[in-house]
mmCIF file of the N, C-alpha and C atoms, coordinates in Angstrom:
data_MODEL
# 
_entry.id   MODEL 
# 
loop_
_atom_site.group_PDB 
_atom_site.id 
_atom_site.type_symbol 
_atom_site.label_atom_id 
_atom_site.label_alt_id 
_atom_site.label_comp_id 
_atom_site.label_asym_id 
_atom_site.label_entity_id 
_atom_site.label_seq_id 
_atom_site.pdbx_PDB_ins_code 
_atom_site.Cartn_x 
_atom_site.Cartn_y 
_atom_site.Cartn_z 
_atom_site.occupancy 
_atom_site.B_iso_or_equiv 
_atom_site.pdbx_formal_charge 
_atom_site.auth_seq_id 
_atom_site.auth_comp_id 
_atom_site.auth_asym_id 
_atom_site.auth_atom_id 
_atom_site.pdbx_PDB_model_num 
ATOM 1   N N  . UNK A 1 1  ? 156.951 43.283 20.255 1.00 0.00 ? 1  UNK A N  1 
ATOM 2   C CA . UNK A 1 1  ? 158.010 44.243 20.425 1.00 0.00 ? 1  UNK A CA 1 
ATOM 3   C C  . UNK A 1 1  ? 158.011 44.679 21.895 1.00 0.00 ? 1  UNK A C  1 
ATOM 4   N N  . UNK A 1 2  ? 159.339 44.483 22.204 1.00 0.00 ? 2  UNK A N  1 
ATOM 5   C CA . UNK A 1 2  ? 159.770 45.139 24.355 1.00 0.00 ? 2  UNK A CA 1 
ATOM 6   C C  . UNK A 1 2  ? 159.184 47.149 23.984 1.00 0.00 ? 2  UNK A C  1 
ATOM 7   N N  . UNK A 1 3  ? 159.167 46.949 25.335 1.00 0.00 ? 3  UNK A N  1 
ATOM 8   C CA . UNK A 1 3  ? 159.418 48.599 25.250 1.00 0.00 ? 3  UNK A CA 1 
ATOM 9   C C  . UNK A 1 3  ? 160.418 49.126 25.014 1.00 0.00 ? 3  UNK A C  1 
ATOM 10  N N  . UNK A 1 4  ? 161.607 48.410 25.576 1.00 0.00 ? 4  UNK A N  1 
ATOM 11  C CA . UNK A 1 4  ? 162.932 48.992 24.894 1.00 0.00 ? 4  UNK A CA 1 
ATOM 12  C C  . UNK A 1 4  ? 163.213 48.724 23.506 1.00 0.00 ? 4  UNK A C  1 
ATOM 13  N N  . UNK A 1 5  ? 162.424 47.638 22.900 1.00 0.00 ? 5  UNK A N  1 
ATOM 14  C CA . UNK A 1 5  ? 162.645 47.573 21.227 1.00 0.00 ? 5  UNK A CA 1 
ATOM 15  C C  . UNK A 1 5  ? 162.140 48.878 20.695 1.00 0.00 ? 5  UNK A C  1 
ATOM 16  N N  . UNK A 1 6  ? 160.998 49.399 21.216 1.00 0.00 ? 6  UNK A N  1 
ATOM 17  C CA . UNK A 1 6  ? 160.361 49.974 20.759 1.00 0.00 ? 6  UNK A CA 1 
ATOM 18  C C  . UNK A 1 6  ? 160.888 51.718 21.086 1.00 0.00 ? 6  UNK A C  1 
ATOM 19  N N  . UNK A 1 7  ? 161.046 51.836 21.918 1.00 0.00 ? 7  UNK A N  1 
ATOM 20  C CA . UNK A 1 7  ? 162.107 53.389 22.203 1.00 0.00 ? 7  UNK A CA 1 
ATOM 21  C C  . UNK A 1 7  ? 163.120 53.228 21.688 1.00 0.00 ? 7  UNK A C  1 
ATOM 22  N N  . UNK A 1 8  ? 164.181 52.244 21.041 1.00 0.00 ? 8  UNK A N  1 
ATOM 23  C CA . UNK A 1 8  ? 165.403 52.389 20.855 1.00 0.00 ? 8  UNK A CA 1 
ATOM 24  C C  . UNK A 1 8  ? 164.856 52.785 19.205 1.00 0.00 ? 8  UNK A C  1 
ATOM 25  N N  . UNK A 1 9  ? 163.721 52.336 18.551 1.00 0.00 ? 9  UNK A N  1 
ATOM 26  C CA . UNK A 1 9  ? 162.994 52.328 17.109 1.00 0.00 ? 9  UNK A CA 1 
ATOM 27  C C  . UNK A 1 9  ? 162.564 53.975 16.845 1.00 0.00 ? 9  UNK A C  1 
ATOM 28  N N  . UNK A 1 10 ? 161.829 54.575 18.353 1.00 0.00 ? 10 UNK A N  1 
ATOM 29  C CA . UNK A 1 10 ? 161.721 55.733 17.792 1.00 0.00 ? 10 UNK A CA 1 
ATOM 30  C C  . UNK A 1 10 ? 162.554 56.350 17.941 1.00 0.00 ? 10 UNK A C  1 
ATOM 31  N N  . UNK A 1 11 ? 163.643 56.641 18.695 1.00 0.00 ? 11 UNK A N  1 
ATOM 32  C CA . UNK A 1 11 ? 164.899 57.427 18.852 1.00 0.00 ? 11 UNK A CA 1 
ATOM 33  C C  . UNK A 1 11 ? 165.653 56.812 17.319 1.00 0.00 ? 11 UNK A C  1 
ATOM 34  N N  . UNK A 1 12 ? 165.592 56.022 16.751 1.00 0.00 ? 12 UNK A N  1 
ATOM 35  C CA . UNK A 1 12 ? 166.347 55.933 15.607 1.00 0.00 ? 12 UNK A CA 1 
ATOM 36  C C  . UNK A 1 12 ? 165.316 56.441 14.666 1.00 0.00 ? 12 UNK A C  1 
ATOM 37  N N  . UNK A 1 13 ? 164.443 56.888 14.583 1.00 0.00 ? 13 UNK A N  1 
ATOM 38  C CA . UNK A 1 13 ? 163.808 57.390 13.555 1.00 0.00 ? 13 UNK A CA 1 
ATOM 39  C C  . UNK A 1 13 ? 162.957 56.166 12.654 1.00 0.00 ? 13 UNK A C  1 
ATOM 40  N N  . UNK A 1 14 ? 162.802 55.419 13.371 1.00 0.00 ? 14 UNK A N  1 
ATOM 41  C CA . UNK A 1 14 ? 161.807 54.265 12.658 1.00 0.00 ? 14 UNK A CA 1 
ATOM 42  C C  . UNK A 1 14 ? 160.434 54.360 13.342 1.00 0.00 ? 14 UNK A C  1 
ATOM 43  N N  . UNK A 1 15 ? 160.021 53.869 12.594 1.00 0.00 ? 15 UNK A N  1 
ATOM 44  C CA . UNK A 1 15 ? 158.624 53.549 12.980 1.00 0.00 ? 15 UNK A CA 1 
ATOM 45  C C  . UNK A 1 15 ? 157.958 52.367 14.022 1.00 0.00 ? 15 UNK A C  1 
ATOM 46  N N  . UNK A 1 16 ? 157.378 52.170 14.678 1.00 0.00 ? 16 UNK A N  1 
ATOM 47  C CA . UNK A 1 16 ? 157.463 51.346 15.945 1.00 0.00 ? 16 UNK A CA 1 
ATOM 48  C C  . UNK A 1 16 ? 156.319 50.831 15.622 1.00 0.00 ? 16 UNK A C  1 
ATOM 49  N N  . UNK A 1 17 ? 155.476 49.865 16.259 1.00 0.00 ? 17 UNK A N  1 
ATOM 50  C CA . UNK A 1 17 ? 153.988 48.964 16.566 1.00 0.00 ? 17 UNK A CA 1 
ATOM 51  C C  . UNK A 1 17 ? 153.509 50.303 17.319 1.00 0.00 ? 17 UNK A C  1 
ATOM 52  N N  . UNK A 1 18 ? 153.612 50.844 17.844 1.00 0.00 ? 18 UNK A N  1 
ATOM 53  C CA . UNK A 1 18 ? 152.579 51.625 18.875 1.00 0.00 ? 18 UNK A CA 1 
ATOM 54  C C  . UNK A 1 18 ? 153.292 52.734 18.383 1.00 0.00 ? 18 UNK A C  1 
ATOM 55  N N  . UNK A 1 19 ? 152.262 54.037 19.215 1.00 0.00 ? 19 UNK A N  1 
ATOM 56  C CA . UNK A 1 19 ? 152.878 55.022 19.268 1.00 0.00 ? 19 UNK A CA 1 
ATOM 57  C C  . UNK A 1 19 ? 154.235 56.016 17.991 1.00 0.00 ? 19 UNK A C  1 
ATOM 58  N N  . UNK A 1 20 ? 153.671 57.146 17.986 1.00 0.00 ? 20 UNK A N  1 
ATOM 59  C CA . UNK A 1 20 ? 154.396 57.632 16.394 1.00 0.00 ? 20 UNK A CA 1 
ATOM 60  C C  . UNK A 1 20 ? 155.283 58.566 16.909 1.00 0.00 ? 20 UNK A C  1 
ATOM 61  N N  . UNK A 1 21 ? 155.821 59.189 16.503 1.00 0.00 ? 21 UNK A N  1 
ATOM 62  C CA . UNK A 1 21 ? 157.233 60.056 16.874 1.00 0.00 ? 21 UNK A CA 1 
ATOM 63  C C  . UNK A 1 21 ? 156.661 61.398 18.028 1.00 0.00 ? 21 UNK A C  1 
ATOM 64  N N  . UNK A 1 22 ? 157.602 61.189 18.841 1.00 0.00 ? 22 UNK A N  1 
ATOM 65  C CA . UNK A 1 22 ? 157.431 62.186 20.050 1.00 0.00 ? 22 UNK A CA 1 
ATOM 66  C C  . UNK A 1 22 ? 157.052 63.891 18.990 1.00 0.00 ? 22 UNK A C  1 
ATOM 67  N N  . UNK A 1 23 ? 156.377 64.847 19.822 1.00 0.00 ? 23 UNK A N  1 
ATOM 68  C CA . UNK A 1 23 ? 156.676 66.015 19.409 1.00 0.00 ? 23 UNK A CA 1 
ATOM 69  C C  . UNK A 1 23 ? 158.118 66.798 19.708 1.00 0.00 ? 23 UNK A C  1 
ATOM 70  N N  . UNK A 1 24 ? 158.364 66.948 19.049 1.00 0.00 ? 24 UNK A N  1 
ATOM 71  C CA . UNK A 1 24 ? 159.375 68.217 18.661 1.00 0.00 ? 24 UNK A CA 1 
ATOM 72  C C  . UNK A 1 24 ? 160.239 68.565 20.136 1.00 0.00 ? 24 UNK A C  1 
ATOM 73  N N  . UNK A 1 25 ? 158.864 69.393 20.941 1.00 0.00 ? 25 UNK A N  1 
ATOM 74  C CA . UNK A 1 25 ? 159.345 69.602 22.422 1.00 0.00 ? 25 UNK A CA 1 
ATOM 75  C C  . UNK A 1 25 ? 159.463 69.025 23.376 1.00 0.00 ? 25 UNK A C  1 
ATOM 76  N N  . UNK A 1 26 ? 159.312 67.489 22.877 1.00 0.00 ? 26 UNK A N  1 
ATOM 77  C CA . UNK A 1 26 ? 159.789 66.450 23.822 1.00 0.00 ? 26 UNK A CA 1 
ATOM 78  C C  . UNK A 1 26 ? 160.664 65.883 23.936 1.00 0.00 ? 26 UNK A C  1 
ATOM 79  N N  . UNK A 1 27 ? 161.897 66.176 22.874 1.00 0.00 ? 27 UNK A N  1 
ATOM 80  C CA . UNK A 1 27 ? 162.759 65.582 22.909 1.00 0.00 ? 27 UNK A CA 1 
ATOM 81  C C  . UNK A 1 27 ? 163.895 66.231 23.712 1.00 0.00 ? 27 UNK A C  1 
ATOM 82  N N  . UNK A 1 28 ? 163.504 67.482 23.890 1.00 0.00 ? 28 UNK A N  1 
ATOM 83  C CA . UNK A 1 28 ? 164.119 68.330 25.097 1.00 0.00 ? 28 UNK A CA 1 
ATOM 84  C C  . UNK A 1 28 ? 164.356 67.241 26.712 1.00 0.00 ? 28 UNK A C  1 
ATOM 85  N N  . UNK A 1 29 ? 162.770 66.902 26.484 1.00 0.00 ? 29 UNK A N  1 
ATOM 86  C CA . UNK A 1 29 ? 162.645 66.291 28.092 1.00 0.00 ? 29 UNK A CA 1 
ATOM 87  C C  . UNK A 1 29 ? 163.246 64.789 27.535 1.00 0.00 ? 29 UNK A C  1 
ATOM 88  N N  . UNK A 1 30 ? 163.585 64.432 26.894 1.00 0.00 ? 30 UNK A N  1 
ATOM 89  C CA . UNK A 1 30 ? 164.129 63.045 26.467 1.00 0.00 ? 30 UNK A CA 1 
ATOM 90  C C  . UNK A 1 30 ? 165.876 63.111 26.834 1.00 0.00 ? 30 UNK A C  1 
ATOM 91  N N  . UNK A 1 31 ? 166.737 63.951 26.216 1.00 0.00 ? 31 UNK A N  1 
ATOM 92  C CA . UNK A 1 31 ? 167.465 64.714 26.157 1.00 0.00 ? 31 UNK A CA 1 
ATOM 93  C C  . UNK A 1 31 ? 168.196 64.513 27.723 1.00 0.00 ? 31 UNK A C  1 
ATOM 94  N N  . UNK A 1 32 ? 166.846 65.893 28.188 1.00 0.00 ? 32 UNK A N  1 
ATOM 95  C CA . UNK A 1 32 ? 167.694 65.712 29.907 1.00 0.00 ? 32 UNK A CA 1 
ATOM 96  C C  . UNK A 1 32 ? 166.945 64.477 30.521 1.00 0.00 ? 32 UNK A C  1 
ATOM 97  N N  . UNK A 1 33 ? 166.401 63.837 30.480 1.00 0.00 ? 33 UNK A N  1 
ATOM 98  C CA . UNK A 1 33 ? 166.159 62.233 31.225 1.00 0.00 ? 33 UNK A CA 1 
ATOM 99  C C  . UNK A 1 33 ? 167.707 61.729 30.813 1.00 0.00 ? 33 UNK A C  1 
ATOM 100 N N  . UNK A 1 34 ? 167.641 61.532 29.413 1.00 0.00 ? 34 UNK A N  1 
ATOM 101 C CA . UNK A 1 34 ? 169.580 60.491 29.736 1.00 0.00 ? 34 UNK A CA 1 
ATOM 102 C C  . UNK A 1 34 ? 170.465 61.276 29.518 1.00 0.00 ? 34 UNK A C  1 
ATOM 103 N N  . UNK A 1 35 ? 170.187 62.171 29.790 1.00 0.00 ? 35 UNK A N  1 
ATOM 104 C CA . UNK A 1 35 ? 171.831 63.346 29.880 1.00 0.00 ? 35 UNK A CA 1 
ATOM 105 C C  . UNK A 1 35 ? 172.434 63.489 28.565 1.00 0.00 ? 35 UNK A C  1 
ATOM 106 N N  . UNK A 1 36 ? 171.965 63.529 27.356 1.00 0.00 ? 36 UNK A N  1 
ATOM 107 C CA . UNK A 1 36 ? 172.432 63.841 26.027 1.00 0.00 ? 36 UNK A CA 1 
ATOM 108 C C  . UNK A 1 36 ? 172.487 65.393 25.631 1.00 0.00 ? 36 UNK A C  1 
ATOM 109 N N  . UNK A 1 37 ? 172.972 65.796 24.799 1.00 0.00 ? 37 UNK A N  1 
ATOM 110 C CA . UNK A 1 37 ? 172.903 66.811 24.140 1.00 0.00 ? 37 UNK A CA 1 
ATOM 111 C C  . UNK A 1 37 ? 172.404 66.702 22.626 1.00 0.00 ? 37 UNK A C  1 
ATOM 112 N N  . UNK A 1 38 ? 172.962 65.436 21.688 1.00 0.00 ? 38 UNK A N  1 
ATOM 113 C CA . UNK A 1 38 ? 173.063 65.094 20.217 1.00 0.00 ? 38 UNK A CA 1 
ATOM 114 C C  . UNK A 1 38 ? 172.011 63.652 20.371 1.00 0.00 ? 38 UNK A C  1 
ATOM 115 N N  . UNK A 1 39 ? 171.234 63.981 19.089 1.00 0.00 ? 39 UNK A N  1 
ATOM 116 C CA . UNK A 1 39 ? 170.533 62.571 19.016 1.00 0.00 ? 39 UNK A CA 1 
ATOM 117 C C  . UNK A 1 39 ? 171.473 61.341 18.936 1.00 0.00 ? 39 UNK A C  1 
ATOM 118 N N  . UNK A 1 40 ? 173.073 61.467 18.223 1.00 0.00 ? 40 UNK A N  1 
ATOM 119 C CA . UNK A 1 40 ? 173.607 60.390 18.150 1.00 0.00 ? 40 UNK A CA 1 
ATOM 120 C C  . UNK A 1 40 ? 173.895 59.943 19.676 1.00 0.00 ? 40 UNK A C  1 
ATOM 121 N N  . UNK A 1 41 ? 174.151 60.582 20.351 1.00 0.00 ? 41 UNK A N  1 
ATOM 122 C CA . UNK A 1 41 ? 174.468 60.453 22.000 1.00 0.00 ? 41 UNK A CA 1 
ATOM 123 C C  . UNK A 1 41 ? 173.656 59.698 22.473 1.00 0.00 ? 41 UNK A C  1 
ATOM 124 N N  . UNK A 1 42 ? 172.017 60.404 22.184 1.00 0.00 ? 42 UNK A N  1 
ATOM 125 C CA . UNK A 1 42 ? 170.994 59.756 22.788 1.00 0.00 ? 42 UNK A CA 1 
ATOM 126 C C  . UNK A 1 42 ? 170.880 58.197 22.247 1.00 0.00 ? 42 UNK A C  1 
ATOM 127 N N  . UNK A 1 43 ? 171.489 57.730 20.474 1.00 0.00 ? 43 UNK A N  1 
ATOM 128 C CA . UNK A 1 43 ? 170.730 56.999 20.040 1.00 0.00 ? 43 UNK A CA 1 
ATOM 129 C C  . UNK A 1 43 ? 172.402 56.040 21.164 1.00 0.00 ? 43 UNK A C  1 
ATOM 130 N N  . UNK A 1 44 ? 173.585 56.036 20.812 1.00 0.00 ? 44 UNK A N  1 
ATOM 131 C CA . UNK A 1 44 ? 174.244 55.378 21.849 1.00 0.00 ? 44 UNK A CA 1 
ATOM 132 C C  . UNK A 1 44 ? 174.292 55.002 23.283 1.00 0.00 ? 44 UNK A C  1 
ATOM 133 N N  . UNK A 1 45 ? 173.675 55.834 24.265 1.00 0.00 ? 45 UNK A N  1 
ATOM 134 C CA . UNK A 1 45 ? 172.871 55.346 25.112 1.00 0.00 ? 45 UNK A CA 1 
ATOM 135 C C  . UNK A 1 45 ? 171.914 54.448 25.597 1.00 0.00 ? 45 UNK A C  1 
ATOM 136 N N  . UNK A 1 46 ? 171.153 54.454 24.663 1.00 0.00 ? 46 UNK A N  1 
ATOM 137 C CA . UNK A 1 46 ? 170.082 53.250 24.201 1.00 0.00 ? 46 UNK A CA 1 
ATOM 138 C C  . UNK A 1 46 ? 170.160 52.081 24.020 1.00 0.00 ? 46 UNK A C  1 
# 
């Protein structure tokens, strides 16, 4: 699995090979990295 397979997996709410779902208050800093407001935003970006 790419790294981008794998971030586009946890932003959709799946489960990935590595690494398990960000905390809570990170998705703040996820958020403003690609300029989203809505997870659907974020997951279209991706």
């Amino acid at each position: 699995m790419t790294s981008r397979e794998r971030i586009k997996r946890i932003i959709g709410g799946e489960k990935a090979d590595r690494f398990g779902n960000p905390h809570e208050d990170t998705w703040l800093i996820i958020h403003n990295y690609f300029g989203t407001k809505t997870d659907e935003e974020l997951r279209q970006k991706t």
